[in-house]
Each structure stands twice: as structure tokens, then as C-alpha cells.
DRENPA-692089 format. One record per residue (C-alpha): x, y, z; residue in one letter; residue number from 0. Coordinates in pm, 1 decimal, always signed. Example, Ala and Ser with C-alpha at 12.3 -4.5 7.8 and 13.67 -1.06 7.14 Angstrom:
{pt {+1230.0,-450.0,+780.0},'A',0},
{pt {+1367.0,-106.0,+714.0},'S',1},
END
This chain:
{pt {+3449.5,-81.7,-25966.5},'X',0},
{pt {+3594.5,-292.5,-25689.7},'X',1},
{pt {+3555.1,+47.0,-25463.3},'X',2},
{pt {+3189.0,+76.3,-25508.4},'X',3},
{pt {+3163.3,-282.8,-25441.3},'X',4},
{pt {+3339.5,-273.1,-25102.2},'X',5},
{pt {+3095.1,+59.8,-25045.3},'X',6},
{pt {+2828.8,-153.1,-25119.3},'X',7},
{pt {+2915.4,-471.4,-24890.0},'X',8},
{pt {+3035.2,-203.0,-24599.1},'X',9},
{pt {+2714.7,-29.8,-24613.6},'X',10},
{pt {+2536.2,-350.6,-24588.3},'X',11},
{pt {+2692.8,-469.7,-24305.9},'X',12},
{pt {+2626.9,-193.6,-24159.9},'X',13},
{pt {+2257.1,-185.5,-24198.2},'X',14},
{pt {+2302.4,-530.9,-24071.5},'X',15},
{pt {+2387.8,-406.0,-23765.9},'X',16},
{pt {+2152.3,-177.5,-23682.4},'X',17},
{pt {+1873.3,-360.5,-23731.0},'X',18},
{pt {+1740.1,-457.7,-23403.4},'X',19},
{pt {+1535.7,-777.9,-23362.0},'X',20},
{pt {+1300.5,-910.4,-23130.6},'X',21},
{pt {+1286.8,-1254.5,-22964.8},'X',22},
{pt {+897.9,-1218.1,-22962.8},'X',23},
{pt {+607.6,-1112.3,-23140.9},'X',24},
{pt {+455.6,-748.9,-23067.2},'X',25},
{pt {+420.0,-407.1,-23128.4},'X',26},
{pt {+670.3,-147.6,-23069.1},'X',27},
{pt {+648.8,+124.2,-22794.4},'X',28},
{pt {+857.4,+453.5,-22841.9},'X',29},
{pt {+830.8,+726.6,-22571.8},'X',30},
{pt {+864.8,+962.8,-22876.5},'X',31},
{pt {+994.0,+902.5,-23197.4},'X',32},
{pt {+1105.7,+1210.0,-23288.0},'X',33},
{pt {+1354.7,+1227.8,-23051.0},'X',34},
{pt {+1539.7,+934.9,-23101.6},'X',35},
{pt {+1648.8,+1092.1,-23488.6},'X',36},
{pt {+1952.7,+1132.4,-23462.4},'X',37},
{pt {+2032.2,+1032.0,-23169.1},'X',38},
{pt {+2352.5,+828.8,-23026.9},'X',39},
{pt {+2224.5,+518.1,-22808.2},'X',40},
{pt {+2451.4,+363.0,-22543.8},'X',41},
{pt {+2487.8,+0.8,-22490.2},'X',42},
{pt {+2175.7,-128.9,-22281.6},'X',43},
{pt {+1997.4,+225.3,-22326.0},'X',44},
{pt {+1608.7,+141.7,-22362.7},'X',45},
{pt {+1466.3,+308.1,-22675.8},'X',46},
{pt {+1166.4,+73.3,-22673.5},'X',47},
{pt {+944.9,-170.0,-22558.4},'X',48},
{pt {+758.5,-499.2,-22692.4},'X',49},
{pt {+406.8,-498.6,-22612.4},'X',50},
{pt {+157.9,-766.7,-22667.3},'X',51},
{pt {-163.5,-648.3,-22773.4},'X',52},
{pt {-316.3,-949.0,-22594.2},'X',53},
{pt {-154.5,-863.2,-22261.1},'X',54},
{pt {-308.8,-522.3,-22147.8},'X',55},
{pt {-241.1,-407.3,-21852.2},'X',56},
{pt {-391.9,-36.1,-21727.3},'X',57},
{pt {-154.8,+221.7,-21513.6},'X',58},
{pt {-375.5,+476.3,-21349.1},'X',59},
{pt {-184.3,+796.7,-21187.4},'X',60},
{pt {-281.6,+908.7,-20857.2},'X',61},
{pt {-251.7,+1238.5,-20787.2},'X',62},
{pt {-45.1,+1311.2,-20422.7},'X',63},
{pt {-405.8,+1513.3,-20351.6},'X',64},
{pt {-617.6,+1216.6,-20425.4},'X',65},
{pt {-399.2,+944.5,-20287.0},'X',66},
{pt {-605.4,+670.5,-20061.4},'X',67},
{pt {-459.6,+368.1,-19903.2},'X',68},
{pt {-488.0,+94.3,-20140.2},'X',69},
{pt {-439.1,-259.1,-20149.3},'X',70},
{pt {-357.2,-490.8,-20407.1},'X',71},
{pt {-594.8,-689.8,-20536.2},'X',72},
{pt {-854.8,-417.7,-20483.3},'X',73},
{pt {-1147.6,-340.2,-20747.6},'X',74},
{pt {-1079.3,-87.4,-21002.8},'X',75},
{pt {-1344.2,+37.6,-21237.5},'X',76},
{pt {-1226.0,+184.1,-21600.7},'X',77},
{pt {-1389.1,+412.8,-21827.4},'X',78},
{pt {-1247.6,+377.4,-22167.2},'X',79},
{pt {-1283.6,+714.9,-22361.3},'X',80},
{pt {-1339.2,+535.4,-22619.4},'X',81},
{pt {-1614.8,+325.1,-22511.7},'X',82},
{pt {-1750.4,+504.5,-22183.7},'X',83},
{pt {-2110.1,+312.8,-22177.8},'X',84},
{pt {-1880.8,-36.8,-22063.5},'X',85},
{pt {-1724.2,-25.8,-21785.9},'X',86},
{pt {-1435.6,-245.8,-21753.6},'X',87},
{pt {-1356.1,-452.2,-21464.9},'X',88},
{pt {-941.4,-477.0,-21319.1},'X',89},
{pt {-785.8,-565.1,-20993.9},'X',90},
{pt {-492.9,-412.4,-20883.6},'X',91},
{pt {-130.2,-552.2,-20956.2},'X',92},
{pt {+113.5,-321.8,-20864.8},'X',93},
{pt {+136.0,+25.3,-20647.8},'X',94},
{pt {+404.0,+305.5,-20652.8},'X',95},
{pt {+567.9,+360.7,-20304.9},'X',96},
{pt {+663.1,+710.4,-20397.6},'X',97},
{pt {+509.6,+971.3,-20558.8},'X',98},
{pt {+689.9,+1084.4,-20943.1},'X',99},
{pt {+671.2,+1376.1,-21173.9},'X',100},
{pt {+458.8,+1405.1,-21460.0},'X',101},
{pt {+439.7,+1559.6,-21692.4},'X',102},
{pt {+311.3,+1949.0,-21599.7},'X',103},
{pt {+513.0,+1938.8,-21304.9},'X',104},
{pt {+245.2,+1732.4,-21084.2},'X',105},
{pt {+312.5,+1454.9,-20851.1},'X',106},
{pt {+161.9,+1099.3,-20867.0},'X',107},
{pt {+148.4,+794.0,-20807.3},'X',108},
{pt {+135.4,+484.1,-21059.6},'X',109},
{pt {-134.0,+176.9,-21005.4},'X',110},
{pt {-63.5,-98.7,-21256.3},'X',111},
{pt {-424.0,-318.1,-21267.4},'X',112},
{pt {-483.5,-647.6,-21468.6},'X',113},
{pt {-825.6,-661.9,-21650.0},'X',114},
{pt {-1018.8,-935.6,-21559.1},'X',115},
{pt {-1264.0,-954.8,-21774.6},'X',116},
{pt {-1100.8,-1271.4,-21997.0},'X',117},
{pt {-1418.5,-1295.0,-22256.5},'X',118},
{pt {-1452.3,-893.4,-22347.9},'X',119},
{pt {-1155.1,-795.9,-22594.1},'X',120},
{pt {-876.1,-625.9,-22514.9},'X',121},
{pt {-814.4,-279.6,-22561.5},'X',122},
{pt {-631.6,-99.3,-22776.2},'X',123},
{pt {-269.4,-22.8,-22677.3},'X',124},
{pt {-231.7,+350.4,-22561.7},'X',125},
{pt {-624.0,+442.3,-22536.6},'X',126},
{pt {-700.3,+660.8,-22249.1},'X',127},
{pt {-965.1,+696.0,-21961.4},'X',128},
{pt {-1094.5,+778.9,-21632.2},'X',129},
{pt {-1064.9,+461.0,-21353.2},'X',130},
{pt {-1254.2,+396.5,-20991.8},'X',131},
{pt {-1018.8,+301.2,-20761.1},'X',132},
{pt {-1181.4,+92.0,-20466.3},'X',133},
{pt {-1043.5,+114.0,-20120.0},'X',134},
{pt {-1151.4,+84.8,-19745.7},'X',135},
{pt {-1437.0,+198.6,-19639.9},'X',136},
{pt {-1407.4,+539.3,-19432.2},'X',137},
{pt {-1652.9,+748.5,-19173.7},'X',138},
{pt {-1837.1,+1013.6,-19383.9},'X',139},
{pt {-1654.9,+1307.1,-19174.7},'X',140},
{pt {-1277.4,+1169.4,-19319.6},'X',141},
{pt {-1398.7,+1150.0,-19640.8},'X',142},
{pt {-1601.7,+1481.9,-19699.3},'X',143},
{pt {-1313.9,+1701.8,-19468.2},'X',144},
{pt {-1056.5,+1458.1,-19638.8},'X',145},
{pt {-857.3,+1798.8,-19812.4},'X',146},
{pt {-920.6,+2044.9,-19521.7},'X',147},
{pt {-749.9,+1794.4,-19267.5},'X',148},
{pt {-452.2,+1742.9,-19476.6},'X',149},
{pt {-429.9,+2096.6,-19538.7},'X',150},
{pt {-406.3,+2177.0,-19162.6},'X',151},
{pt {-154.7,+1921.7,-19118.4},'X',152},
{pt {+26.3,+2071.9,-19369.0},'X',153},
{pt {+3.6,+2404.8,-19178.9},'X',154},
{pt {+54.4,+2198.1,-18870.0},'X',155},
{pt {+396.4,+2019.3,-18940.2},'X',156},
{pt {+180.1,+1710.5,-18893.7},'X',157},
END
């Protein structure tokens, strides 16, 4: 009897200690799930993320093709797919330096942009959509031979 008993206060314990607690109120983000069964985490190894459903922020990926100087602060324009009659409004926060992978092997980069629209709810966390990204203005003949220039400097070397 005492055996099971020490089982039973051992197992506790350690239940204790995997239980992982928050400091603040949220909603947990996992990249996937499924592949964290089973898995053995490091010390300081991110499996997840706190988000506040009040706090949404949108990332938009560029593609390297598409890519237009930006600056922050600039207007950006998102189409919710759930809710593509409303536009919402969002300024730019944040802008990737360099390109990264995604997934499907293509190259982007990531725009993080603040809604600013305070009085129109929140979205939810994870929906998807198309954005507008505002920059400079351009003369027509950059922007309509915008992919046959960069593909002669890419012949080029230029």
C-alpha cells in the first residue's frame, strides 16, 4: 500500500511539473500540434505563444517578385476572406530586411501592420486574406515593365 501511495504522490509531482503556466491571459498558438507528441523540449525551446485576441496584428508575405519599397507607417488595405465586402484599414509596423522561405520553397518577405480601425472588432486569430500594400508613387513605364526590367538585370548581372 505505501508503494502505490509513493506512485501516486511521484506521479503527481510530476504532472506538477509539466504543467506550464502563463503570467497572462490568452490563447495558445502552436505551430502544429501534432508534432510536439512526443517530443523532448529543451530548456528555453519555444513550443508556443500567448496571443491576445484583442491585440491583432496582420503579417502579409511579400513575394521577392512583388517586392516594392515600403515604408513604415504606409497604408495597407486587408481583405478578410471571411468578410471580403469590408475592407479593413492598417498601417505598417514592421518590415523584413531579408527575404525567408516559405513554405513551397518560395521566398518572401514579412510586413507586420497594426489595424487601425479601434471601433470595428477585431478579427479572429489565424483568419486569412488578401492585403493592398501602399507605396510611392512610380512613372507608369516602371510599373507596367516592372518584371521585364528585373528580368534583364537578372540576365545582366545588374
Amino acid at each position: 500500500k505505501a508503494l502505490k501511495i509513493a506512485e501516486l504522490n511521484f506521479a503527481r509531482d510530476m504532472i506538477k511539473q509539466s504543467t506550464i503556466k502563463s503570467t497572462r491571459d490568452g490563447v495558445a498558438l502552436f505551430a502544429d500540434r501534432e508534432e510536439l507528441v512526443g517530443k523532448p523540449v529543451t530548456l528555453g525551446e519555444n513550443i508556443m505563444r500567448i496571443a491576445d485576441p484583442k491585440q491583432v496584428e496582420v503579417a502579409v508575405y511579400v513575394g521577392v517578385n512583388d517586392a516594392i519599397a515600403l515604408k513604415h507607417g504606409a497604408d495597407v488595405t486587408l481583405f478578410l476572406h471571411s468578410d471580403p465586402i469590408r475592407p479593413r484599414a492598417a498601417k505598417i509596423k514592421l518590415i523584413d530586411y531579408r527575404a525567408r522561405a516559405r513554405e513551397g520553397g518560395t521566398l518572401s518577405y514579412r510586413v507586420v501592420a497594426s489595424l487601425t480601425d479601434e471601433a470595428a472588432a477585431p478579427p479572429r486569430l489565424g483568419v486569412r486574406g488578401t492585403a493592398k500594400l501602399t507605396g510611392d508613387n512610380v512613372p507608369l513605364v516602371f510599373f507596367l515593365f516592372r518584371r521585364p526590367l528585373s528580368k534583364l538585370r537578372q540576365w545582366f548581372g545588374l
